[in-house]
VOPAGU-2260 file (C-alpha; in pm, 1 decimal, decimal comma):
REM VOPAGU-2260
SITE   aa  ch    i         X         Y         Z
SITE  UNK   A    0    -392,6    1653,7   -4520,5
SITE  UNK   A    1    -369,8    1455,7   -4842,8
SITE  UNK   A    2    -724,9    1387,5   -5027,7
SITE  UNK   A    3    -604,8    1008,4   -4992,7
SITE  UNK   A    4    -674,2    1032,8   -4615,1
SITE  UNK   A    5    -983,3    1238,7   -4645,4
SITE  UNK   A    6   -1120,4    1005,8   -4884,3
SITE  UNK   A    7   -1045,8     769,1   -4604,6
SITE  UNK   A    8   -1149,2     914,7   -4328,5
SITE  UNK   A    9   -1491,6     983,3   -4467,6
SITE  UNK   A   10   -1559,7     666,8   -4623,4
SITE  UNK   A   11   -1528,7     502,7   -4264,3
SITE  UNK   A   12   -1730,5     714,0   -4092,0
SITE  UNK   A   13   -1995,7     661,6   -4359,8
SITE  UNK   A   14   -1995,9     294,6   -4308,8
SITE  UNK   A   15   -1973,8     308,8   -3922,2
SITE  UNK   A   16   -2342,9     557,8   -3940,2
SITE  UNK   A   17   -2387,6     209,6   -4208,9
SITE  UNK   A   18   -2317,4     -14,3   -3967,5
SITE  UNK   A   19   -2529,4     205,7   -3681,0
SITE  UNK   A   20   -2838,9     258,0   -3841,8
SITE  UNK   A   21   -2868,5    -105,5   -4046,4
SITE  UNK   A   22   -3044,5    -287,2   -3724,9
SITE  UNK   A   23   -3288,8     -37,4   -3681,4
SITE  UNK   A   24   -3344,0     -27,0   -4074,5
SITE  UNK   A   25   -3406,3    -384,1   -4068,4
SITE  UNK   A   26   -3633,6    -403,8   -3790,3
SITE  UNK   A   27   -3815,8    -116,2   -3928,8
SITE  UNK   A   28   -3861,4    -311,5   -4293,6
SITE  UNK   A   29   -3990,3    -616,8   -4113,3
SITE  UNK   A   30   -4271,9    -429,3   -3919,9
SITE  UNK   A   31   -4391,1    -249,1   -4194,1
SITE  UNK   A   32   -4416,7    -538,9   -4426,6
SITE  UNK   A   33   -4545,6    -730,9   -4150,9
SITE  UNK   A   34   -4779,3    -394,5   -4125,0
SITE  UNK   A   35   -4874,2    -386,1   -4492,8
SITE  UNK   A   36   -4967,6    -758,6   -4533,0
SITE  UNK   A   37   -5212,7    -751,0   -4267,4
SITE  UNK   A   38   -5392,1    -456,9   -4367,8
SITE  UNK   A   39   -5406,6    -601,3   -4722,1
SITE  UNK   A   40   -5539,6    -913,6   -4572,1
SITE  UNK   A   41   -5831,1    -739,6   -4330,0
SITE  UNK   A   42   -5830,0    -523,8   -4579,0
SITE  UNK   A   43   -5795,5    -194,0   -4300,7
SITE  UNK   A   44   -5633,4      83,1   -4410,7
SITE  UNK   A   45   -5586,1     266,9   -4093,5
SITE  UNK   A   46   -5275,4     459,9   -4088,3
SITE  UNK   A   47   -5203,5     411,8   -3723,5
SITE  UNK   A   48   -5185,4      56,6   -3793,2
SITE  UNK   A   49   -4811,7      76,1   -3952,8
SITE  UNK   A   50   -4711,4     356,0   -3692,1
SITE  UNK   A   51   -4786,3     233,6   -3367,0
SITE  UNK   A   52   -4638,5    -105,4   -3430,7
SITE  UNK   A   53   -4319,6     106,7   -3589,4
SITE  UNK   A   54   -4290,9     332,8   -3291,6
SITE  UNK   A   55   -4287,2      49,6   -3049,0
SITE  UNK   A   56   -4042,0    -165,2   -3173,4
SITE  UNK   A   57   -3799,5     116,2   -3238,4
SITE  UNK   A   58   -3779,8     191,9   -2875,3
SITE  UNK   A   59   -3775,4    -162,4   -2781,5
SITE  UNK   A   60   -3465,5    -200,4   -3025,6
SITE  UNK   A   61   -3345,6     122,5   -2915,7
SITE  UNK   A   62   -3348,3       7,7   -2532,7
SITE  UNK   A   63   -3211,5    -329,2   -2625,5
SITE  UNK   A   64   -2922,5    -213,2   -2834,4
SITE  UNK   A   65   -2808,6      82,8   -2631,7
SITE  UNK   A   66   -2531,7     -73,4   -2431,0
SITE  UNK   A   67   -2359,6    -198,5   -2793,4
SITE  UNK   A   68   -2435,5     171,7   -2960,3
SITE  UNK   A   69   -2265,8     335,0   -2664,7
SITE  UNK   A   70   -1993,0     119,6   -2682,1
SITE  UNK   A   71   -1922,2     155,5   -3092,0
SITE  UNK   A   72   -2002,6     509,7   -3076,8
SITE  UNK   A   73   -1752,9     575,3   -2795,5
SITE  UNK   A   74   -1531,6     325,1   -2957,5
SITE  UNK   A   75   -1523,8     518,3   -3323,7
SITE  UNK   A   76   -1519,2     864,2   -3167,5
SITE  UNK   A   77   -1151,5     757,1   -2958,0
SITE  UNK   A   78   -1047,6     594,0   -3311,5
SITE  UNK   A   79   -1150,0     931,8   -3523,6
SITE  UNK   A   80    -987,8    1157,1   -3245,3
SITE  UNK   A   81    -667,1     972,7   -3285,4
SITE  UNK   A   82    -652,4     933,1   -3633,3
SITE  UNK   A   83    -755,3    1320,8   -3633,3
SITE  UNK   A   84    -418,9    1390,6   -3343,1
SITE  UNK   A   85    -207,3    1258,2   -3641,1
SITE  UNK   A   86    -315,3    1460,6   -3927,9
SITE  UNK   A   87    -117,6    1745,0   -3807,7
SITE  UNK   A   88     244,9    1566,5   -3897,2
């Protein structure tokens, strides 16, 4: 294997985990700034008040957006194999 294809082979499968993880990221910025401006407003600083909210919307997203990470997942892991079956020649 030449380090060209390496190279290439791991810089796609570090933006695919990109491409994965960026809606939970998102989400996850959101509800803690959401989190963090109303406990700077009430002024509570109760530490459950950032998780809870956290931990619900990740499974929420998680059960929303399970159909499309099956799909990529599956979809990159056929693409790697074959690229992988080919490496050999």
């Amino acid at each position: 294997m030449n380090p060209e294809l390496a190279i290439d082979l791991f810089k796609t499968t570090v933006v695919f985990a990109l491409y994965i993880v960026a809606p939970f990221l998102g989400v996850m910025l959101v509800i803690g700034l959401l989190a963090s401006l109303f406990q700077s407003v009430t002024s509570m600083q109760e530490q459950t008040l950032t998780f809870v909210p956290k931990l619900v919307a990740l499974a929420a997203l998680l059960l929303v957006l399970t159909p499309w990470l099956l799909r990529s997942l599956s979809e990159f892991a056929i693409t790697m194999v074959t690229r992988m079956g080919t490496l050999g020649h």
